[in-house]
Kinemage of the C-alpha trace (Angstrom):
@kinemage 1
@onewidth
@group {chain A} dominant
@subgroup {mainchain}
@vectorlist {calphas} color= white
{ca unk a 1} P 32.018 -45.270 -1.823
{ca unk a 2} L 30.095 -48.590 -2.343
{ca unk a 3} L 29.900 -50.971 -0.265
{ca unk a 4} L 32.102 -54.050 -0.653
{ca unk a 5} L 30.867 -56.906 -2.520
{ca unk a 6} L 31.987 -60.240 -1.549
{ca unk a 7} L 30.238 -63.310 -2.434
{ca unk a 8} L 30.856 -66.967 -1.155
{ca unk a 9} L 31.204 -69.867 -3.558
{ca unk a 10} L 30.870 -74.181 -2.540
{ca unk a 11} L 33.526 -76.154 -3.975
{ca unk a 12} L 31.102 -77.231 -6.843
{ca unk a 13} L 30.379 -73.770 -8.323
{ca unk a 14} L 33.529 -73.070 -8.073
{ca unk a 15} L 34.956 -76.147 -10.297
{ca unk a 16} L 31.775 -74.979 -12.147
{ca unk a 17} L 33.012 -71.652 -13.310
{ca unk a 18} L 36.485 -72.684 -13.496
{ca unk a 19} L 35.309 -75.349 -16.349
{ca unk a 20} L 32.997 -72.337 -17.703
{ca unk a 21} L 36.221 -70.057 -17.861
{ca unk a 22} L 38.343 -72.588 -20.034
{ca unk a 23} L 35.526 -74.044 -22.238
{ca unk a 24} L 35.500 -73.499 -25.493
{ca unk a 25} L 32.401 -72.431 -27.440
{ca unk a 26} L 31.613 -69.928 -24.637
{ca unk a 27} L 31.320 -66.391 -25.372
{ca unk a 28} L 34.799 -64.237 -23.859
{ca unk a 29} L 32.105 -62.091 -21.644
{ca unk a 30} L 30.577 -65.251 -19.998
{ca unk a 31} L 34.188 -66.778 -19.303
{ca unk a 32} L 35.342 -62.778 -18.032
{ca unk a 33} L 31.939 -63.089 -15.602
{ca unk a 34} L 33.127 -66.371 -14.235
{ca unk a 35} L 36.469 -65.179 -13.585
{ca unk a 36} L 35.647 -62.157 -11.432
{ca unk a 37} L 33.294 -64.386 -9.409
{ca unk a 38} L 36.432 -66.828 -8.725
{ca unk a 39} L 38.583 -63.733 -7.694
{ca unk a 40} L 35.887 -61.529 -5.542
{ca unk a 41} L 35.370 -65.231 -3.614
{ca unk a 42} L 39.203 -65.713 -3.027
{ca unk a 43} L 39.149 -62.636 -1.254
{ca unk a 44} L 40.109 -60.028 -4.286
{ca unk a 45} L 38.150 -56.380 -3.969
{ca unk a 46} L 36.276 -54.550 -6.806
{ca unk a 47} L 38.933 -52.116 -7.541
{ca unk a 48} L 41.492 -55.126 -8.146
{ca unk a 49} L 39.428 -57.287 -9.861
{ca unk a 50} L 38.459 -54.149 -12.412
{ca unk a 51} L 42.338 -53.341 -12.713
{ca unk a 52} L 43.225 -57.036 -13.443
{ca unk a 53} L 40.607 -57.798 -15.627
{ca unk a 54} L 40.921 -54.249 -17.330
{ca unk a 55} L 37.285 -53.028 -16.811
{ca unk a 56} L 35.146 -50.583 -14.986
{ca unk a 57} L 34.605 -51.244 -11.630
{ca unk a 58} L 30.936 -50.757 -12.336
{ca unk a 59} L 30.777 -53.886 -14.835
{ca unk a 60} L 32.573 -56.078 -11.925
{ca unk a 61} L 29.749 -54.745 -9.572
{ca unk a 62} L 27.306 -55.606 -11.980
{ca unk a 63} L 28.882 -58.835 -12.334
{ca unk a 64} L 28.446 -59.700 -8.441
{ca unk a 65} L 24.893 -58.293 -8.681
{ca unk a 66} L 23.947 -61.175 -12.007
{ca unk a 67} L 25.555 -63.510 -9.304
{ca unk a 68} L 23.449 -62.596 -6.470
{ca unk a 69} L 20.141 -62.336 -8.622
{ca unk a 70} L 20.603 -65.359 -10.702
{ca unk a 71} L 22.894 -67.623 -9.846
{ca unk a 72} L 25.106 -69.412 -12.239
{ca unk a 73} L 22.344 -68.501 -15.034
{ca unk a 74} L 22.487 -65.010 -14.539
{ca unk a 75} L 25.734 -65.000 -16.007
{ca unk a 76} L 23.920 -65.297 -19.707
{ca unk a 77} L 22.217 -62.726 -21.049
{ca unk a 78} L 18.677 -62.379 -21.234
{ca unk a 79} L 16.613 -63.765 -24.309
{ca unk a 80} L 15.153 -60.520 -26.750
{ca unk a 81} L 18.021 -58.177 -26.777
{ca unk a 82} L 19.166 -57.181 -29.811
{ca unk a 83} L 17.414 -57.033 -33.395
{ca unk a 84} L 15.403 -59.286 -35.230
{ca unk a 85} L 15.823 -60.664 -38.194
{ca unk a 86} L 13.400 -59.862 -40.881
{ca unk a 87} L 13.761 -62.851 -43.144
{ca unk a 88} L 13.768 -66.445 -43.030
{ca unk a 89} L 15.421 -68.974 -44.797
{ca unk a 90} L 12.879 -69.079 -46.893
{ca unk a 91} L 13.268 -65.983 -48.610
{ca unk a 92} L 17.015 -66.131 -49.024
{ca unk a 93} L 16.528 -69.191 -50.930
{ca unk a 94} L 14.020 -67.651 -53.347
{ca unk a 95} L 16.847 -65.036 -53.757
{ca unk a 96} L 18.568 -67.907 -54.543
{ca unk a 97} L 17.229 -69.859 -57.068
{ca unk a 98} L 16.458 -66.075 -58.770
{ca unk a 99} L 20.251 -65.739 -59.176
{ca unk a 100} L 20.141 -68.730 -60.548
{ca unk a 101} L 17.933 -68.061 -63.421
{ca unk a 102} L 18.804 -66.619 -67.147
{ca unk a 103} L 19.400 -62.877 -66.488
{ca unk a 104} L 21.374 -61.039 -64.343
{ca unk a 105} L 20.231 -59.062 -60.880
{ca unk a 106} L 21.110 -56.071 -59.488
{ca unk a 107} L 21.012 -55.943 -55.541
{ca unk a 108} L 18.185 -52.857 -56.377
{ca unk a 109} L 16.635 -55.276 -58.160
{ca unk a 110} L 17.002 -58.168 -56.013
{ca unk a 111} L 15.755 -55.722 -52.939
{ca unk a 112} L 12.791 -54.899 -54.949
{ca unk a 113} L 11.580 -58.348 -56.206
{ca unk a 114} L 12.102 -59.830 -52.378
{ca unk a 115} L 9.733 -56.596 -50.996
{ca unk a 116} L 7.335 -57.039 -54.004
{ca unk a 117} L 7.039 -61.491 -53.779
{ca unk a 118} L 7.842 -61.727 -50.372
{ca unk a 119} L 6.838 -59.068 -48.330
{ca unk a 120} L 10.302 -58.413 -47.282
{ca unk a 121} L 12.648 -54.965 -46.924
{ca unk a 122} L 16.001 -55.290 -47.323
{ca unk a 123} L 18.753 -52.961 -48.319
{ca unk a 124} L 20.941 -54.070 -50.988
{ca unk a 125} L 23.768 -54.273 -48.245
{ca unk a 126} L 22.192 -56.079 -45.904
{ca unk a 127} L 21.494 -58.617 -48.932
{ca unk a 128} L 24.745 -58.642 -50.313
{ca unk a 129} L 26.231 -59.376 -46.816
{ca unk a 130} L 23.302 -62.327 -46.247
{ca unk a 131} L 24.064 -64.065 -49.771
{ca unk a 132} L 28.217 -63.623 -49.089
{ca unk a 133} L 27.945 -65.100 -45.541
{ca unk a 134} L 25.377 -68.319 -46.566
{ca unk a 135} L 28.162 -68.568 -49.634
{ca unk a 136} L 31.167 -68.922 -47.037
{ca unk a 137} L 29.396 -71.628 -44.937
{ca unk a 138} L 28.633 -73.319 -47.786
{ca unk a 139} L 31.997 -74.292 -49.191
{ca unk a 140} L 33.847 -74.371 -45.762
């Protein structure tokens, strides 16, 4: 069995990730993290947190661990995970102004034109799904 994790918090950090836990704008994760940390300083174990909270007593561990390494920042993740985008702005504009011109595209075609003028490989579902979502926040 693991040895028990129990951290101590000052007043401050404490109001600090009680505000994080209500704010809005903050991803559920980050306000989840703060949470445990309140609980595991008011006394609670890792099995109790990881029952409450419904997760793996390994993430709540982990939790206590960002805490201990990091601070209040190590709640975040760090910067470079996930993919990259392979486009800019740029390019989706071009696409664009081609929709915009006298003849009609297919996404194929689209895909093609971008790769050829632009130097950039899309699929025609990845497009589609670029040009819908720019669309959306356009005319909310």
């Amino acid at each position: 069995m693991p040895a028990a994790h129990h951290i101590a918090l000052t007043a401050e950090e404490d109001r600090t990730l009680y505000e994080l836990s209500l704010a809005d704008g903050v991803a559920r994760r980050i306000k989840r993290r703060a949470i445990t940390l309140r609980l595991n300083a008011s006394g609670w174990t890792t099995p109790q947190i990881a029952q409450h909270l419904h997760q793996c007593e390994h993430t709540v561990r982990q939790t206590l661990q960002r805490w201990h390494e990091g601070g209040l920042g190590g709640l975040w993740e760090a910067p470079g995970r996930g993919g990259k985008t392979k486009w800019q702005n740029a390019d989706i504009e071009a696409v664009e102004i081609w929709l915009q011109e006298q003849r009609s595209y297919t996404s194929v075609q689209l895909c093609e034109r971008l790769a050829s003028e632009r130097g950039v490989v899309l699929s025609g579902n990845q497009l589609g799904r670029i040009l819908q979502k720019r669309a959306t926040s356009v005319s909310a």
